[in-house]
C-alpha positions as CSV (number, residue, x, y, z in Angstrom):
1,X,58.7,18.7,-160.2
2,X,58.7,17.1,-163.6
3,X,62.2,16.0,-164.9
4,X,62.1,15.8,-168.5
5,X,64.7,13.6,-170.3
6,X,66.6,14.9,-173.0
7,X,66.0,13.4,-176.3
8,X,68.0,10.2,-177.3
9,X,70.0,9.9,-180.0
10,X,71.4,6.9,-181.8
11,X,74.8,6.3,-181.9
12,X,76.4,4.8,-185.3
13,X,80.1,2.5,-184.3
14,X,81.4,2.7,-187.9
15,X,82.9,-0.4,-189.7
16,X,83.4,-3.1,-187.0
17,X,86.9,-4.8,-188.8
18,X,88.1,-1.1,-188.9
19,X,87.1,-0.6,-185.0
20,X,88.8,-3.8,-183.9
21,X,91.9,-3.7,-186.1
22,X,93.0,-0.7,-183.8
23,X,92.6,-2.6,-180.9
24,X,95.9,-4.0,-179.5
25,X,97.1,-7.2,-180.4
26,X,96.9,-9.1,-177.4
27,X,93.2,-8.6,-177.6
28,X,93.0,-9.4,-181.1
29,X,94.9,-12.9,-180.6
30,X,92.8,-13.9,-177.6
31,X,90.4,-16.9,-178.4
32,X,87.1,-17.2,-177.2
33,X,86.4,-20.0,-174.2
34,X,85.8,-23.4,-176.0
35,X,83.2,-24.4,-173.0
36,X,81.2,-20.8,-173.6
37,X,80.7,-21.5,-177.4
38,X,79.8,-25.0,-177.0
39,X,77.4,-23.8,-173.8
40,X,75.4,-21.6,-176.7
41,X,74.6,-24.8,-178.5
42,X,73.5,-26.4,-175.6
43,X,71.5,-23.5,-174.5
44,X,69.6,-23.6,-178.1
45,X,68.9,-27.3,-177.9
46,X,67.4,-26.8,-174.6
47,X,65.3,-23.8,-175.9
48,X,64.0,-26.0,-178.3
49,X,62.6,-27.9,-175.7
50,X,64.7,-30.6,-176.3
51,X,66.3,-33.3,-174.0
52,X,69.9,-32.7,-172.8
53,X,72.1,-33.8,-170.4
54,X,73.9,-30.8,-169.8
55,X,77.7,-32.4,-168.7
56,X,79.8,-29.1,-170.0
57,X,79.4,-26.3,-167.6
58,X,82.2,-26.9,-164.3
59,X,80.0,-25.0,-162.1
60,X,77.0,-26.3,-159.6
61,X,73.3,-26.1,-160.1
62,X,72.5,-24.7,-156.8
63,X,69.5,-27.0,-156.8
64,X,71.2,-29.2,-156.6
65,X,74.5,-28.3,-154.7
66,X,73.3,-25.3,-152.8
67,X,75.6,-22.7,-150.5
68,X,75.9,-24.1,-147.3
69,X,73.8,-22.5,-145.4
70,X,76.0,-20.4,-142.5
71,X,78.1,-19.4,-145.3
72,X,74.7,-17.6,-146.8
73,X,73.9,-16.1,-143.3
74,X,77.1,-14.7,-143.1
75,X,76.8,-12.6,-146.0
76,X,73.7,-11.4,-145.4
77,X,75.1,-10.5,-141.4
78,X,77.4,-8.7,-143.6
79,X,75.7,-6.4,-145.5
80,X,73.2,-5.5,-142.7
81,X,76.2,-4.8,-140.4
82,X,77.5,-2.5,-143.5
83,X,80.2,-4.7,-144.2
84,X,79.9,-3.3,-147.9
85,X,83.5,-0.3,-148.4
86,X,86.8,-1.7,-150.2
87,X,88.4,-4.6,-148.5
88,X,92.5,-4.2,-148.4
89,X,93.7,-5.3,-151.7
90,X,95.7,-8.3,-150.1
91,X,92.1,-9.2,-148.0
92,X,90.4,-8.8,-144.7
93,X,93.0,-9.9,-141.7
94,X,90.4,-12.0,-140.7
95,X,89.7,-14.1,-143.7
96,X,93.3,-14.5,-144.3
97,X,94.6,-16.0,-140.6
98,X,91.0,-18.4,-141.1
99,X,92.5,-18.8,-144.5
100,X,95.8,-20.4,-142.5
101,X,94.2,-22.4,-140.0
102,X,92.3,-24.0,-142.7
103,X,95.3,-25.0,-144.5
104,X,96.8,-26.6,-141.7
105,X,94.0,-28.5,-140.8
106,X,93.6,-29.5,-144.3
107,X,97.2,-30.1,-145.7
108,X,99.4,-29.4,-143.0
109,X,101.2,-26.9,-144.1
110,X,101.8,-23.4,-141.8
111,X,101.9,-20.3,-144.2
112,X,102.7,-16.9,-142.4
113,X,99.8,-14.8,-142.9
114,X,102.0,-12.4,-145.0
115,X,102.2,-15.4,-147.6
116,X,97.7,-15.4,-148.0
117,X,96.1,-13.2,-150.3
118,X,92.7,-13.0,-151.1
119,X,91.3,-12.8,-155.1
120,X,88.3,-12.7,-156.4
121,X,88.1,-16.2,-157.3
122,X,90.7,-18.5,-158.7
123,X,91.4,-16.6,-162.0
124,X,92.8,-13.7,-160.7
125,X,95.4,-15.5,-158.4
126,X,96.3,-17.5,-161.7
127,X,97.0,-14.3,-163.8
128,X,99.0,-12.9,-161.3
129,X,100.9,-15.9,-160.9
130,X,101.6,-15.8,-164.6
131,X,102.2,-12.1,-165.1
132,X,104.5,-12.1,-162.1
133,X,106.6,-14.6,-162.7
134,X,106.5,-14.7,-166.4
135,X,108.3,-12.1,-168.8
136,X,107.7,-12.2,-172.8
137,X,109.5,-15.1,-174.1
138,X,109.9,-17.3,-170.7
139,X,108.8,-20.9,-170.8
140,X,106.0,-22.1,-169.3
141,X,105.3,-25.8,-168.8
142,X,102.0,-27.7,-168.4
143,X,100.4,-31.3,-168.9
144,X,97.4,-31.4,-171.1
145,X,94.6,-32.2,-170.9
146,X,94.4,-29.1,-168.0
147,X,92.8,-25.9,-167.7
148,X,93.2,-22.6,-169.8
149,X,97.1,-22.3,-169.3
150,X,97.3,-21.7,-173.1
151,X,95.3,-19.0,-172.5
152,X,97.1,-17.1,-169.8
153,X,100.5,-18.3,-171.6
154,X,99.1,-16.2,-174.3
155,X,98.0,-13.2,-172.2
156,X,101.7,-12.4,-170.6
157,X,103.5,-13.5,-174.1
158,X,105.0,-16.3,-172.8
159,X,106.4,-19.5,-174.6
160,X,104.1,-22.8,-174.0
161,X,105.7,-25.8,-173.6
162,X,102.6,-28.9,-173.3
163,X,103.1,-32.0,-172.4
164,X,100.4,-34.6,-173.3
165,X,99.8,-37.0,-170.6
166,X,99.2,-40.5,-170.8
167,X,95.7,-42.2,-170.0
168,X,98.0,-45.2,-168.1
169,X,98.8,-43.0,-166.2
170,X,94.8,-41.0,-165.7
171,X,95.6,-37.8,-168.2
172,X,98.6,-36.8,-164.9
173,X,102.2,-35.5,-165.6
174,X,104.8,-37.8,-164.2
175,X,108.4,-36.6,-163.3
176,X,109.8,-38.3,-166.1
177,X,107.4,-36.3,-168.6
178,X,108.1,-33.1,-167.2
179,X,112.0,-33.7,-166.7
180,X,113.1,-33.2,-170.2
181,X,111.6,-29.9,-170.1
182,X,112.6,-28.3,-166.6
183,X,115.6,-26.6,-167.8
184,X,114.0,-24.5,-170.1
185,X,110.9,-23.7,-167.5
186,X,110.0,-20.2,-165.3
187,X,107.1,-22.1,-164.5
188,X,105.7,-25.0,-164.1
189,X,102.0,-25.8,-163.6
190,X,100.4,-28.0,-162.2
191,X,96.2,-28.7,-161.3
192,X,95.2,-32.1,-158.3
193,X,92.5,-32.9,-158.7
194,X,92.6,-32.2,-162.1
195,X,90.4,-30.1,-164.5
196,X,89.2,-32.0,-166.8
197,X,89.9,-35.5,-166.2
198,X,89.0,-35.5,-162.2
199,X,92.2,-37.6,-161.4
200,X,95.1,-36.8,-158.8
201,X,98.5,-36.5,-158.9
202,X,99.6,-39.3,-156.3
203,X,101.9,-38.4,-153.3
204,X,104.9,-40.7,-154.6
205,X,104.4,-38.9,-158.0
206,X,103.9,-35.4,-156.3
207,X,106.9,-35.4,-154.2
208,X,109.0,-36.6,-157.5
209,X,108.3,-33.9,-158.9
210,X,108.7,-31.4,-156.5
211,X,112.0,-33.2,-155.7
212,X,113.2,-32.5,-159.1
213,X,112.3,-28.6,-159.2
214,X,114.3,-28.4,-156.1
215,X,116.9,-29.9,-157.4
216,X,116.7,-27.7,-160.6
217,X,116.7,-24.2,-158.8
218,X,120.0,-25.7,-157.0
219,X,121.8,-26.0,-160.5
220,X,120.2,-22.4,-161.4
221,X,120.8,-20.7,-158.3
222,X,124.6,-21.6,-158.2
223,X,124.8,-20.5,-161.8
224,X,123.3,-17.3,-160.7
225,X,120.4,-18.3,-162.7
226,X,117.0,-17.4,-162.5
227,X,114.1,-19.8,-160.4
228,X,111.5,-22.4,-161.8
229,X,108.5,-22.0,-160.2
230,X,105.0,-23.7,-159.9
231,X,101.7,-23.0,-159.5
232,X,99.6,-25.6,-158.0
233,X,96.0,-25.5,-158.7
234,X,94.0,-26.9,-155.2
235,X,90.6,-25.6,-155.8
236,X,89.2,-28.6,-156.0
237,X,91.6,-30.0,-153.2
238,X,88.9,-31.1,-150.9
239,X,86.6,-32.8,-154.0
240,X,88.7,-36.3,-153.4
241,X,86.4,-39.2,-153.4
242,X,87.1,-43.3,-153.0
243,X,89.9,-43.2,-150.4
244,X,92.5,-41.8,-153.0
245,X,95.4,-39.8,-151.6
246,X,95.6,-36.2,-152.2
247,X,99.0,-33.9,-151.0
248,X,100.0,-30.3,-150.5
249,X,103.1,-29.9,-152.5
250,X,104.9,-28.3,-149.8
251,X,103.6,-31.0,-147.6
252,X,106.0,-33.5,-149.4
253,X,108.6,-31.8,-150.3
254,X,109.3,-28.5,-147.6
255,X,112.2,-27.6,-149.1
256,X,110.1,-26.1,-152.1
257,X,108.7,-23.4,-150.2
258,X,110.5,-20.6,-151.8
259,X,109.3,-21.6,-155.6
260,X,105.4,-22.8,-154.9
261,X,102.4,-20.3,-155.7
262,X,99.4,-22.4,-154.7
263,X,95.4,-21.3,-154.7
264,X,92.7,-22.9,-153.5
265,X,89.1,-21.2,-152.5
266,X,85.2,-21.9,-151.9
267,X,84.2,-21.8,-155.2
268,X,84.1,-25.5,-155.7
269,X,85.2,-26.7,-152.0
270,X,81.9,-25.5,-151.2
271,X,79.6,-25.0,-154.2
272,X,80.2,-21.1,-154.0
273,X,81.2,-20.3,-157.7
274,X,79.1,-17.1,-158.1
275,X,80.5,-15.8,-154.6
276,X,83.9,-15.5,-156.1
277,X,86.2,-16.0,-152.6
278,X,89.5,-17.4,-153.3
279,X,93.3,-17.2,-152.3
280,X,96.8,-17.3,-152.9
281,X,99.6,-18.6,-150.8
282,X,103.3,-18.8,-151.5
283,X,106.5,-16.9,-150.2
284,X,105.6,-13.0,-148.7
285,X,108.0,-11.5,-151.3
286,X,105.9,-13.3,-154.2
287,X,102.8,-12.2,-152.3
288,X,104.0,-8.9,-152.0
289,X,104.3,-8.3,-155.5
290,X,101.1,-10.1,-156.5
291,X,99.1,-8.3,-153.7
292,X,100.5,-4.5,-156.2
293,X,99.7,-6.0,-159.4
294,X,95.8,-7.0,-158.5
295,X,95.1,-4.1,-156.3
296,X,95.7,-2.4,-159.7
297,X,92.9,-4.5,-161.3
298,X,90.7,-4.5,-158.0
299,X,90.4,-8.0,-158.6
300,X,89.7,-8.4,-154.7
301,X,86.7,-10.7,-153.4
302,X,83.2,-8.6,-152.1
303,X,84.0,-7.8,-148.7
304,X,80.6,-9.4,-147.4
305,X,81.6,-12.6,-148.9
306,X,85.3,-12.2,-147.2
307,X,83.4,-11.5,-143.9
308,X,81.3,-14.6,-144.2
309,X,84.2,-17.0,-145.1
310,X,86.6,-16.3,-142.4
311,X,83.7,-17.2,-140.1
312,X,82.8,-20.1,-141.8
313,X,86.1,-21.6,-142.0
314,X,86.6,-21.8,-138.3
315,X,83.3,-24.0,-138.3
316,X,85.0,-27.2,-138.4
317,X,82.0,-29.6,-138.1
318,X,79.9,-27.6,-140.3
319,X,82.2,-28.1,-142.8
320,X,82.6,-31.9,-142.3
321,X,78.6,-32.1,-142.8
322,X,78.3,-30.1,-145.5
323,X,81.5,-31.6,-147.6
324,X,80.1,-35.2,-146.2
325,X,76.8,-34.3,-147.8
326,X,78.5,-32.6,-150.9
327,X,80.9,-35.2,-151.3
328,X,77.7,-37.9,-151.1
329,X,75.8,-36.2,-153.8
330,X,79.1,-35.9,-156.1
331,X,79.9,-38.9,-156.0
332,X,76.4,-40.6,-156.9
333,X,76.7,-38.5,-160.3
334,X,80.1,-39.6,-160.7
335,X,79.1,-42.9,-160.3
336,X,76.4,-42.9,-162.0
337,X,78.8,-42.0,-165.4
338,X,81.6,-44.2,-165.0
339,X,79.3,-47.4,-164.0
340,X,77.1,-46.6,-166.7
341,X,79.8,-46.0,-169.6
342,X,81.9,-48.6,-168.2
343,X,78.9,-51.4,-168.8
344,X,78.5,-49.8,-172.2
345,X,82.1,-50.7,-172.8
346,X,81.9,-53.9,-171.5
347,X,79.1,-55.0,-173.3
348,X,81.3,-53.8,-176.2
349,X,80.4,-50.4,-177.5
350,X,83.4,-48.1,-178.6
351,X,83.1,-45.8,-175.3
352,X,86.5,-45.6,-172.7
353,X,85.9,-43.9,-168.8
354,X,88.4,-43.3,-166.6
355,X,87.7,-43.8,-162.8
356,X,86.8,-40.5,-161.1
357,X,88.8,-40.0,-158.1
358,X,88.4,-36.4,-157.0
359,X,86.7,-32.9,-158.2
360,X,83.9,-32.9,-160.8
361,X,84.7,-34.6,-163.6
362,X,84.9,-37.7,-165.6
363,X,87.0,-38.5,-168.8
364,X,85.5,-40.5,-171.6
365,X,86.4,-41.8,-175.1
366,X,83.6,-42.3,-177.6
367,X,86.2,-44.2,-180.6
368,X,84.4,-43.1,-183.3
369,X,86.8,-40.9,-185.0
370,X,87.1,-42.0,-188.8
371,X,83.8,-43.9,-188.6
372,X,80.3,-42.3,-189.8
373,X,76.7,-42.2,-187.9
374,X,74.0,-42.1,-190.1
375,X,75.8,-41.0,-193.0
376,X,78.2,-37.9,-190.7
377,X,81.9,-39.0,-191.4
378,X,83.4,-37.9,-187.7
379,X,86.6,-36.5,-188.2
380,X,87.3,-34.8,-185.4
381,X,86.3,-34.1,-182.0
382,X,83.9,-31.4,-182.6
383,X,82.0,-33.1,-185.5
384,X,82.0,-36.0,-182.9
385,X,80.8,-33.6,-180.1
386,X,78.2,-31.8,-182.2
387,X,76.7,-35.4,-183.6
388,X,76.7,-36.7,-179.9
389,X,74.6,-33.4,-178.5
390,X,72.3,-33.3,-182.0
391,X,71.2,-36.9,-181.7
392,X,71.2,-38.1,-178.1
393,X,70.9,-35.0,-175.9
394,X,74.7,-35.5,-174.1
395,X,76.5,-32.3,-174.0
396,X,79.9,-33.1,-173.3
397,X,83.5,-31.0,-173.9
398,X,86.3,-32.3,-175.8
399,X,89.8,-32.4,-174.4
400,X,90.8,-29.8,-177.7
401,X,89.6,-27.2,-175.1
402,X,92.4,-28.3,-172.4
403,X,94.8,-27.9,-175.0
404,X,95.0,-31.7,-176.5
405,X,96.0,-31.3,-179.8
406,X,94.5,-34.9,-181.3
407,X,91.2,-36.0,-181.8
408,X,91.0,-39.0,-180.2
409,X,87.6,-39.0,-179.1
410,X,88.4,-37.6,-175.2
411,X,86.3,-35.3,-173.7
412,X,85.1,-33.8,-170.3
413,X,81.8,-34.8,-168.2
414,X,80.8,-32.8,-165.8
415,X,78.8,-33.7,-163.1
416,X,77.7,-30.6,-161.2
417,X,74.6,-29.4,-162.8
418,X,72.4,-32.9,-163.1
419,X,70.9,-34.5,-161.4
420,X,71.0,-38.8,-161.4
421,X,68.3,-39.1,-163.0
422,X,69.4,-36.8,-165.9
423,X,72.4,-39.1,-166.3
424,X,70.2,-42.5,-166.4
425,X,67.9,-40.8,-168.8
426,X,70.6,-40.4,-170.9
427,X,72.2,-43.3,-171.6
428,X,68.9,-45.4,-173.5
429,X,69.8,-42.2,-175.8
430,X,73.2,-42.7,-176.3
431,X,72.9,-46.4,-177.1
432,X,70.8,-46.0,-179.7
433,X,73.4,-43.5,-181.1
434,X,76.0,-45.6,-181.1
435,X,74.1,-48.4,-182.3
436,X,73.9,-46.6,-185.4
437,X,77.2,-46.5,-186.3
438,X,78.0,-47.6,-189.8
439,X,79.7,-51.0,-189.8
């Protein structure tokens, strides 16, 4: 039997501006991502043929950081064992009691299994975290440089409130910049180690500021007064490199249990970004109600994946190999940048690095801003950005897309996707740039 197609006909959308000016204005007041634009320009250079060290994208090249390989077995166990219908919106049991002995082995904290649910990655667990908690109008409070709170302050209406941290003290919040501010807060927020500057907030520093929340919801809930809150970023809790301390909030400070949403996942524990497996823990009531506003967005992880990582987290020495060989590669990239910039400052070109101590990332200065290179005045970060990726293949992303205001010549390195190699080629490059700074 021959099925014959009807014919096709082309569709015509009418005036684009008149299309999107009905659209609501949430959507229409929603910027782009800052690391997806300047990934196009990379993507062109590269086209081109051209020689880039690609340092923008906070994912992993799987050639070079690849799944570990149980976790890829598992999956496809999975699927051939039909592991492929909707999981429960709040996750598979099974995934979420792994999901609590892995936390205890790894921070020492005991969550009920009520207080675990499983999202589709990170971002999810952060919306709901900021649609719950926040109404139109509340405050929410974050350090910058940090990642895309501006952008989910922006999605639930809310107030933003950043604070910029200082480079003293490795681009972290301390208690005494955030205290000013608590009053006014519904939430704070808070990223160890820290996307983009791959620096931790230190124990002593930690449990200060947890201290000081506690003592906050004190004063508000004997006033009758609505909660602060925070939401503590730990995906890249197990990315902590060099012997520097890393802590569980709740680990410090106990008494903070009632107020602290915290997510973590395998996305970057364990090079699994595409598999999108990640989780929320925090109090059953605020689980409860985040668990009803996802399973409205079915923003759930694969069930094949969930299957895979409950198993997988109960392998205890498979996961000390893989993170020891993870952790190894990481770290030679890391490095690799920092060593490499830091000679470059020594030797006295304009360039700043901050030590890498855990996750993916290394902060550098290039102090050019208000000087030219061959005949480009660089007044800003992203003339600065654009010159540096035109002229010696680095592909970098300035701290304006962490919500630093300044153009001080900061950006974001990202280690993940090159290789060593990549990063030594780069740096005869970079020199030559720089020595063609105007005097």
């Amino acid at each position: 039997m021959t099925i014959t197609a009807p014919p096709a006909h082309g569709l015509t959308f009418g005036d684009p501006a008149t299309v999107d000016g009905g659209l609501s204005s949430l959507a229409r007041g929603l910027k782009g991502s800052e690391i997806l634009r300047i990934a196009a320009d990379v993507r062109a250079l590269i086209a081109e043929g051209r020689p880039v060290c690609n340092l923008t994208v906070g994912d992993f090249d799987p050639k070079q950081f690849p799944v570990p390989q149980p976790l890829r077995a598992g999956i496809q166990r999975a699927l051939e064992d039909g592991e492929t219908n909707y999981p429960p919106s709040d996750g598979i049991p099974a995934l979420r009691n792994a999901v609590v002995e892995y936390i205890v082995r790894e921070h020492g904290v005991r969550y009920p299994v009520e207080g675990v649910m499983v999202t589709s990655g990170g971002r999810p667990a952060i919306y709901a975290a900021f649609r719950c908690v926040l109404n139109p109008g509340d405050t929410v409070l974050y350090s910058v440089p940090s990642w895309n709170n501006d952008y989910y302050a922006t999605m639930v209406g809310a107030r933003e409130v950043p604070v910029p941290a200082r480079r003293e003290a490795g681009f972290m919040p301390t208690a005494n910049d955030l205290a000013p501010h608590l009053p006014q807060a519904t939430l704070l927020s808070l990223c160890s180690p820290n996307n983009p500057t791959g620096t931790l907030l230190a124990p002593d520093v930690l449990q200060a500021i947890m201290e000081a929340v506690v003592d906050e919801n004190s004063r508000r809930l004997a006033a009758g007064r609505r909660p602060l809150y925070v939401l503590y970023d730990l995906m890249y809790g197990s990315l902590v490199f060099g012997g520097a301390a890393q802590a569980h909030p709740l680990a410090v400070v106990p008494e903070a249990a009632p107020w602290v949403i915290a997510l973590d996942g395998i996305s970057k524990a364990f090079s699994a970004t595409g598999l999108r497996v990640g989780w929320a823990t925090a109090a059953p009531a605020i689980i409860s109600r985040m668990k009803d506003l996802l399973g409205h967005v079915g923003a759930w992880a694969p069930r094949p994946e969930q299957v895979a990582t409950a198993a997988w987290l109960h392998d205890v020495q498979g996961i000390a190999a893989y993170r020891a060989e993870m952790q190894r590669g990481l770290e030679a990239r890391l490095d690799a940048l920092y060593s490499g910039f830091t000679r470059m400052r020594d030797e006295g070109y304009p360039v700043d690095c901050v030590r890498p101590q855990g996750a993916m990332y290394v902060s550098l200065r290039l102090d050019l801003i208000g000087r030219s290179i061959g005949g480009v005045h660089i007044d800003s970060n992203e003339v600065l950005r654009k010159v540096i990726l035109e002229r010696a293949g680095l592909a970098v992303v300035p701290f304006q897309a962490f919500g630093l205001r300044e153009d001080t010549g900061w950006s974001r390195l990202s280690a993940g996707a090159v290789s060593v190699r990549d990063i030594e080629e780069c740096f005869p490059r970079v020199r030559a740039v720089l020595d063609s700074v105007d005097r």
